[in-house]
C-alpha positions in Angstrom: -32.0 -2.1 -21.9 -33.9 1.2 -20.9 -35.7 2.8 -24.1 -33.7 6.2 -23.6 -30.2 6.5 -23.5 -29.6 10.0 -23.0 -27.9 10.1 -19.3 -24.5 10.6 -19.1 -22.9 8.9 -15.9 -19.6 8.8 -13.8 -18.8 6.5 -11.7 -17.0 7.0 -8.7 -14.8 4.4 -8.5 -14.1 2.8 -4.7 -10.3 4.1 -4.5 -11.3 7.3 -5.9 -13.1 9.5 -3.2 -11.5 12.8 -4.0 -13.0 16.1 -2.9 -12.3 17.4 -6.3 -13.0 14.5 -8.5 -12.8 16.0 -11.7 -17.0 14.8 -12.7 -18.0 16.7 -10.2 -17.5 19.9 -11.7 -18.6 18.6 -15.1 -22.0 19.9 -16.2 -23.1 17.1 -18.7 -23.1 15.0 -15.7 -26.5 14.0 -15.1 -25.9 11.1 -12.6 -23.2 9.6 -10.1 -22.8 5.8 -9.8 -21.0 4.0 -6.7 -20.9 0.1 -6.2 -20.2 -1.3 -3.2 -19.9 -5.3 -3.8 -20.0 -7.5 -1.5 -18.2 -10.3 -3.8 -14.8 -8.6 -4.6 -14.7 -8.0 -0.9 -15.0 -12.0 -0.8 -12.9 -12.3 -3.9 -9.8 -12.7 -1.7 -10.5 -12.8 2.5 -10.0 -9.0 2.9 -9.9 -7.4 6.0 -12.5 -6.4 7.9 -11.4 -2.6 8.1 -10.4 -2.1 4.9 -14.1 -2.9 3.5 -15.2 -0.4 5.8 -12.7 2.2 5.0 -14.3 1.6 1.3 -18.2 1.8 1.9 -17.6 3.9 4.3 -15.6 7.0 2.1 -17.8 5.9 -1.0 -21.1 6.4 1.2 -19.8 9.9 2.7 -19.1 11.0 -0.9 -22.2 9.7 -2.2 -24.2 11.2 1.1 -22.4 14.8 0.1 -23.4 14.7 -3.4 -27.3 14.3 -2.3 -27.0 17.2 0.1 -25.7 19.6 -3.2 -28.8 17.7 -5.2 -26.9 15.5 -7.6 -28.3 12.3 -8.5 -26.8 9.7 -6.8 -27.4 5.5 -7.6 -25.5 3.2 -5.3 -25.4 -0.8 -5.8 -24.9 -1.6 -1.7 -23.4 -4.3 0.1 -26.8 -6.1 0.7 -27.4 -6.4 -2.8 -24.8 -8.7 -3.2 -23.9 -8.2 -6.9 -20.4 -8.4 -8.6 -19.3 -5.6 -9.6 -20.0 -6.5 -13.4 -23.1 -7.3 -12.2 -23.5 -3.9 -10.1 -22.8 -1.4 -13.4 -24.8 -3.2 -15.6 -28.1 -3.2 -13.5 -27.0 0.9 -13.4 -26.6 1.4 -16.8 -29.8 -0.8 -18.0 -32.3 0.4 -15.2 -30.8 4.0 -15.6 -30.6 4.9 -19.7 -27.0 5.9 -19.5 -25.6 6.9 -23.2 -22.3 7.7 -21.9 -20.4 6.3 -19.0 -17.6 8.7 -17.8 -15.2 7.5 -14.9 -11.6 8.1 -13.9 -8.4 6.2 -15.1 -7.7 3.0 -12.4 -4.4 2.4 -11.7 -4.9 -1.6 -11.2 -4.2 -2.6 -14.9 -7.6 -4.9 -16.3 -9.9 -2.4 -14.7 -10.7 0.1 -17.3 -10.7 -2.5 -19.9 -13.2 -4.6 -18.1 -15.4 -1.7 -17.9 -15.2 -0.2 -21.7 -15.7 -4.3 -22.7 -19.1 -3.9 -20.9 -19.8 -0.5 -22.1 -19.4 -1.7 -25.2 -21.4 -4.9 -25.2 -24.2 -2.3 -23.8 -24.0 0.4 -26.2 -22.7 3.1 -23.9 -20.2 5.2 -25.1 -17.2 5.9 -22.8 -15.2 8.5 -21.7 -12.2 8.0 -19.7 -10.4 11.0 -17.3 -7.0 11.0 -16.3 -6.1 9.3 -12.9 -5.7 11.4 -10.2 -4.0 9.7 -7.7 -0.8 10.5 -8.8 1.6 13.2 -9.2 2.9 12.3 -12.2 1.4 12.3 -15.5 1.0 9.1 -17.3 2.5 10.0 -20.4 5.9 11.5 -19.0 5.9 8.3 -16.6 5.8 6.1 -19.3 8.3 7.9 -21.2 10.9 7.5 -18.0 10.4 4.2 -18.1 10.3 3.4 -21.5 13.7 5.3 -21.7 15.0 3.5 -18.4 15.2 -0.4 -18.9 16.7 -0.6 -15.9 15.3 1.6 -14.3 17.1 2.9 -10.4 14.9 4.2 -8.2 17.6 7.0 -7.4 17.7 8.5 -10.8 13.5 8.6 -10.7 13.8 10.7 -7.4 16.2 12.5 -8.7 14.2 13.2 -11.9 10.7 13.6 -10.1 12.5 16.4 -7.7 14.1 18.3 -11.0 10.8 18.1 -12.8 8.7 19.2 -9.9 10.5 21.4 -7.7 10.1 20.3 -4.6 12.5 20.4 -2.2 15.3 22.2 -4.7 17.2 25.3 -4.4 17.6 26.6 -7.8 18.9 23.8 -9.9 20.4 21.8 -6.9 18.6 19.8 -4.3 17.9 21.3 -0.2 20.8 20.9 1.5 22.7 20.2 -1.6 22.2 16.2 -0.7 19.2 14.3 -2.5 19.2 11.8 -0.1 19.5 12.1 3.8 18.7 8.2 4.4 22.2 7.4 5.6 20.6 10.0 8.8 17.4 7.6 9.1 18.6 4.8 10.3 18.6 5.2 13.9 17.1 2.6 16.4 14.7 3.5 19.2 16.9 4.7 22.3 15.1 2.8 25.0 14.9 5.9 27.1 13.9 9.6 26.4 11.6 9.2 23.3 8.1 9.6 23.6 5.8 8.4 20.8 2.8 10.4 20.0 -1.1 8.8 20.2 -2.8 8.8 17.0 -5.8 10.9 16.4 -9.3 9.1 16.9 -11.4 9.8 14.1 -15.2 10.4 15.5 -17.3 7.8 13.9 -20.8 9.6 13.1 -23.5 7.5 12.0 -22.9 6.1 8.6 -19.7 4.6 9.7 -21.5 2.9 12.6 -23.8 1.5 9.9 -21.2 0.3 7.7 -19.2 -1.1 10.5 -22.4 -3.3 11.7 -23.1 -3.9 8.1 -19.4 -5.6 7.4 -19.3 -7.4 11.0 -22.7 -8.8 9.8 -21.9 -9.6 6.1 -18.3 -10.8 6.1 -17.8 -12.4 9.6 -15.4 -15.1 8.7 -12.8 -12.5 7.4 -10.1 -10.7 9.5 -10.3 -8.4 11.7 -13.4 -6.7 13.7 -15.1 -3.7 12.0 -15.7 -2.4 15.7 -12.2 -1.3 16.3 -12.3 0.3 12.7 -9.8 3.4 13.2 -9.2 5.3 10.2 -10.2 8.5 8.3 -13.1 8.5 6.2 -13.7 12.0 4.4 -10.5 14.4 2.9 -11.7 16.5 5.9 -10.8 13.8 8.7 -7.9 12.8 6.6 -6.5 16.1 6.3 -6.7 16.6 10.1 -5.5 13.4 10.2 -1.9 14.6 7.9 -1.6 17.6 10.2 -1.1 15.8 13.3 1.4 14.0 11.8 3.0 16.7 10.7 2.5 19.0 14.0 3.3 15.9 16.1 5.6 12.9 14.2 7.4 14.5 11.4 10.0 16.0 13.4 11.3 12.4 14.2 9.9 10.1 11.2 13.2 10.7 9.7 15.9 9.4 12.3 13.2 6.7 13.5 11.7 5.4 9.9 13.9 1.7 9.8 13.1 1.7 13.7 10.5 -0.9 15.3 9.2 -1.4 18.9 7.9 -4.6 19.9 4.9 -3.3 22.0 4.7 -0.3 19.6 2.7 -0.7 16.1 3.0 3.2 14.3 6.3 4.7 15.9 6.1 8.3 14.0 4.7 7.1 10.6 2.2 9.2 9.3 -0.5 6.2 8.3 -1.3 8.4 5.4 -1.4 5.7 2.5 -5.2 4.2 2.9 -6.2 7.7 2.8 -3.7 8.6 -0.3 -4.5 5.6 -2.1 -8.0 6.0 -2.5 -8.0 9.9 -3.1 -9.1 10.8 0.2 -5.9 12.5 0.3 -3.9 14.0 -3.1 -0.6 14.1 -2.9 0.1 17.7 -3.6 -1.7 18.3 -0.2 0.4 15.9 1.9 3.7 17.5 -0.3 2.5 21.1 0.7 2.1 19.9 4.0 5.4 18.0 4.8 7.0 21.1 2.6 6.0 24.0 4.9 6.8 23.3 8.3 10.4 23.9 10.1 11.2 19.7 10.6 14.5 18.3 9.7 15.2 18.6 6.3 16.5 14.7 6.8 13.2 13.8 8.1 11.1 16.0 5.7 13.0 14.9 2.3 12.7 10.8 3.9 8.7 11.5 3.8 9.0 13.4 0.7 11.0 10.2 -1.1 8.4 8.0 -0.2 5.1 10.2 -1.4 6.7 11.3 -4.5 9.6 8.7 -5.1 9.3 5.6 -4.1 5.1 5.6 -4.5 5.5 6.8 -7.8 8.3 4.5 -9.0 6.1 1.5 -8.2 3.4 2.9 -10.3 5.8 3.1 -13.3 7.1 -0.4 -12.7 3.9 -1.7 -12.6 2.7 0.1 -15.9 6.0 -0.6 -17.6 6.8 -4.2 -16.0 3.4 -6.4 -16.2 6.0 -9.3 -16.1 6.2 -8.6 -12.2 3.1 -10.3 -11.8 4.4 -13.8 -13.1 7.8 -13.8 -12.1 9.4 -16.7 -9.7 13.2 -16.3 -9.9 13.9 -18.7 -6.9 11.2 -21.1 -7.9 9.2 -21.0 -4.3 6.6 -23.2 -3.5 5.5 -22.8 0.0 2.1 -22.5 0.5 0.6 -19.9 3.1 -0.6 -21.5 6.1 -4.1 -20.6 7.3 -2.9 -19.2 10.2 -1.7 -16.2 8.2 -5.4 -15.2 7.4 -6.8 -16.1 10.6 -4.1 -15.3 13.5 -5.2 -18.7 15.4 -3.2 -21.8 16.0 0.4 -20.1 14.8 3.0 -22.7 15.2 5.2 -22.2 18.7 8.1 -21.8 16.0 7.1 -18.9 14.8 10.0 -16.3 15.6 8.7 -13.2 18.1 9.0 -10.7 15.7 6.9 -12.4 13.1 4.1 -13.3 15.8 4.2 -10.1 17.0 3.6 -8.7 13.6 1.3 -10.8 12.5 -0.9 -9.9 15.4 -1.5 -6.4 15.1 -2.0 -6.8 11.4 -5.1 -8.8 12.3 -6.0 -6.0 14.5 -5.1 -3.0 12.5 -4.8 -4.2 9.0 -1.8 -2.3 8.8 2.2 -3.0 9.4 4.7 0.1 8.5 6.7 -0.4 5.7 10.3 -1.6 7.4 8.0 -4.1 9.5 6.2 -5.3 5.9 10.0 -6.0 4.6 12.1 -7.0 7.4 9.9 -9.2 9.4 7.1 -10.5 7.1 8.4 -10.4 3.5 11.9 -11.4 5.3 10.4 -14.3 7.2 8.3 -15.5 3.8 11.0 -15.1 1.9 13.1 -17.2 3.7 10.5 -19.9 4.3 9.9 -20.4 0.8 6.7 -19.2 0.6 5.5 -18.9 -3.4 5.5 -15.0 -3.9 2.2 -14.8 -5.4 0.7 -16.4 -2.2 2.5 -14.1 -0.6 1.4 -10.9 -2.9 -2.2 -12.3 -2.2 -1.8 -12.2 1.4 -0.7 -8.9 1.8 -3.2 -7.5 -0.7 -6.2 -8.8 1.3 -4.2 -8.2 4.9 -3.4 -4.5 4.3 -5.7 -1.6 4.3 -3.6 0.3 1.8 -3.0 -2.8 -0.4 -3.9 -2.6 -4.2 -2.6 -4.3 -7.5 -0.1 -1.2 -8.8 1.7 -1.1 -5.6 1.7 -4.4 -4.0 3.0 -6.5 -7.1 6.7 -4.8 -7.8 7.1 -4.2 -3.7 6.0 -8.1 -2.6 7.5 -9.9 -5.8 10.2 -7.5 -7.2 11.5 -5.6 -3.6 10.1 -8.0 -0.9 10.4 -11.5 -1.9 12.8 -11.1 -5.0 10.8 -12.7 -7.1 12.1 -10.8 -10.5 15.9 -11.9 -9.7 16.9 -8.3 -8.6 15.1 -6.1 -11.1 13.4 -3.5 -8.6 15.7 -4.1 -5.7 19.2 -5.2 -6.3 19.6 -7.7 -3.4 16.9 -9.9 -1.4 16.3 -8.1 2.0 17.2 -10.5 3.9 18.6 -11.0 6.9 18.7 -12.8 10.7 17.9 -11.6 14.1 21.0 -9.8 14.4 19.5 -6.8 12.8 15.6 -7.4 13.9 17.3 -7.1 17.4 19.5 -3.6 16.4 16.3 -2.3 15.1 13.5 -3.5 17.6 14.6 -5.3 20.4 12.7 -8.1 20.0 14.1 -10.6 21.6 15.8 -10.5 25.5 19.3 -10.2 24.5 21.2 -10.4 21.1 22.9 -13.9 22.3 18.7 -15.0 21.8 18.8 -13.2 18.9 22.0 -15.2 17.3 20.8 -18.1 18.0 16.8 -17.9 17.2 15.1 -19.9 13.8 15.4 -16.4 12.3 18.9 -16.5 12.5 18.9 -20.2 11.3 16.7 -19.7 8.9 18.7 -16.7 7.2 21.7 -19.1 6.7 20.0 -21.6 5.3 18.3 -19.4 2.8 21.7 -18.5 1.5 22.9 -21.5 1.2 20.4 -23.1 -0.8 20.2 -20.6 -3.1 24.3 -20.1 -3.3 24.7 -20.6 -6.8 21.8 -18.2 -7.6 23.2 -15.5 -5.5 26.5 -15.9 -5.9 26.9 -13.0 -8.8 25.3 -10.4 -6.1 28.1 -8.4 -4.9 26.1 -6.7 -2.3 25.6 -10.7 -0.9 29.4 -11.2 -1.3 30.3 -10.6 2.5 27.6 -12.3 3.9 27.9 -15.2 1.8 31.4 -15.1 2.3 30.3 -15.5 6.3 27.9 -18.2 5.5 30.7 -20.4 3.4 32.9 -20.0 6.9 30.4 -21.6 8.9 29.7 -24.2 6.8 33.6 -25.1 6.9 33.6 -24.9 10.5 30.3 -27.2 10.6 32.3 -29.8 8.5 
């Protein structure tokens, strides 16, 4: 270990690329440390374009900090260490006495890193996690007070303690939720869907995207059609265009799908917002002050500061979610899942379909993540922590706090009903209401999704049979299996 051991550090975290990252304005900082390694990108077969969305923000922060004159120290992707590893050579070849970084919301890592501090002899000094609108204390306390804990009465709370979108002491519109407006198919005539913006790659994002081609080319994707933002400046340019150009029909359109159509009016906003680029008081001021629908505005609004934040708190207050396996799956996920090649000729149209353009895009929005893929898995038996893997290395948004209690508790009810209150499940009847997938809804009826949705309720009738909200279409489901003899 280095002879002196007066530096204090911070390191900038991967998912934390704030602007405003509170070390930053912190005189006793004397140096800034960012690892980029290349084996936790291997750890699981990540996407292609969500490593670069990574190095890419990290080395634009890191590249912004030189040009004020900070220090900076980076452990790259061609050194090749863990990310153990990667702090340690910091803090021995650099003299650090005190290693300052920001809360993560994942749950081992701050304890992994005080554990090495410690071994080291480097104080630490931890700052509160800024991804988040609400503090951790007063989230805990919800939760701690809520054992079972509705995702309405969060919302409800989150809009009384904030503010937003009240009047007075009563919600906008004197509703707090405008969902039962949202629900609306695509017409298939008179709606045109907006182009996303095309971020400008300068040259550090051309690096990294040769870099990760180079480095990791048996994972998915290809870094060259990498599409993202990469600085809070591009993503904020990025959030007004959705809100100049999509808002206005995100609300009526958000359970809609399109089979030749991947983003419909979604704002794309969560790789940006879940690794700081964003914050989300700037994507609540910017939904907040325009003239959209109030239904479509308060929809966007529920899922920034409801339904994002409720998984937080279930994941803080639930570490269960991680283990459980209420339906005892097995099913093992086929390599085809990770690579896109050789998928079976059984596999329904919509789930092809999906599968596809999250090879290319590393990205799915959220009623296509529960109603085709976490419906189709869920159905198939698939072991929900494969499952949970899959879309944590598949999705470019994907980390620990939010994937665990929406893959095992909402998508593939995994916790027996604890976070959602029925399995979302269903056949192509819907899938065809919602996107058309298939030529006509006769096809639909009788396709292996359909099939495979009856089956799934029969073999697990006797664990499903207390559900109310299941009590019609079991009911349905019991009638067929009469008429089958």
């Amino acid at each position: 270990m280095s002879a002196s051991t007066n530096i204090t550090a911070a390191l900038i975290l991967a998912t934390q690329q704030f602007e405003e990252h509170p070390a930053y304005a912190d005189d006793d900082v004397d140096e800034f440390f960012f690892i980029e390694s290349a084996p936790r990108f291997r750890k699981l077969p990540y996407h292609r374009h969500k490593i670069v969305l990574l190095v890419s923000a990290m080395r634009h922060t890191a590249a912004r900090l030189e040009s004020e004159g900070r220090t900076v120290r980076r452990i790259t992707l061609r050194d090749d260490l863990g990310f153990a590893a990667g702090l340690t050579r910091l803090l021995d070849d650099h003299g650090v006495g005190t290693l300052r970084w920001m809360s993560d919301p994942n749950r081992p890592v701050d304890d992994r890193i005080a554990r090495l501090c410690e071994k080291r002899g480097v104080d630490t000094d931890i700052l509160s996690d800024g991804l988040f609108l609400t503090p951790e204390d007063e989230l805990d306390q919800w939760f701690a007070e809520h054992p079972t804990p509705l995702m309405e009465d969060f919302y409800h709370w989150q809009r009384r303690r904030t503010g937003i979108l009240m009047d007075g002491g009563k919600p906008a519109g004197r509703r707090w939720n405008f969902d039962a407006d949202n629900r609306k198919p695509l017409p298939k005539k008179g709606v045109e869907i907006p182009a996303l913006p095309q971020p400008e790659h300068d040259d550090i994002t051309r690096e990294v995207i040769a870099e990760v081609d180079e480095l990791f080319p048996d994972q998915p994707g290809a870094a060259g059609e990498f599409w993202l933002p990469v600085t809070p400046e591009q993503s904020r340019q990025w959030l007004d265009v959705f809100v100049a150009e999509r808002l206005n029909d995100f609300g009526r359109y958000e359970d809609a799908m399109r089979a030749d159509e991947p983003f419909l009016f979604h704002a794309i906003i969560s790789p940006m917002l879940n690794i700081g680029l964003l914050t989300v008081e700037e994507v609540v001021a910017a939904a907040t002050r325009t003239d959209a629908p109030l239904a479509s505005v308060e929809g966007f609004i529920r899922q920034v500061i409801g339904w994002r934040e409720y998984m937080r708190g279930m994941y803080r207050a639930h570490p269960k979610l991680e283990h459980v396996n209420a339906l005892h799956l097995e099913q093992r996920i086929e390599k085809y899942w990770y690579t896109a090649q050789r998928m079976p000729s059984t596999l329904p149209i919509p789930v092809r379909t999906v599968l596809e353009r999250v090879h290319r895009w590393g990205y799915a929005h959220h009623i296509e993540r529960l109603m085709v893929l976490g419906n189709w898995f869920l159905l198939q038996g698939y072991a929900p922590r494969q499952v949970n893997d899959w879309f944590l290395a598949l999705f470019v948004d994907a980390y620990d706090w939010v994937m665990v209690p929406n893959v095992m508790g909402m998508s593939q009810f995994a916790d027996g009903g604890f976070v959602a209150t029925k399995p979302y499940v269903s056949g192509g009847a819907y899938l065809q209401k919602m996107g058309s997938w298939w030529p006509s809804a006769a096809d639909a009826k009788d396709s292996v999704f359909t099939e495979a949705y009856w089956a799934f309720l029969e073999r697990h009738e006797d664990v499903l049979a207390g559900n109310h909200r299941l009590s019609l279409a079991l009911a349905q489901m019991r009638k067929r299996r009469d008429a089958k003899g």
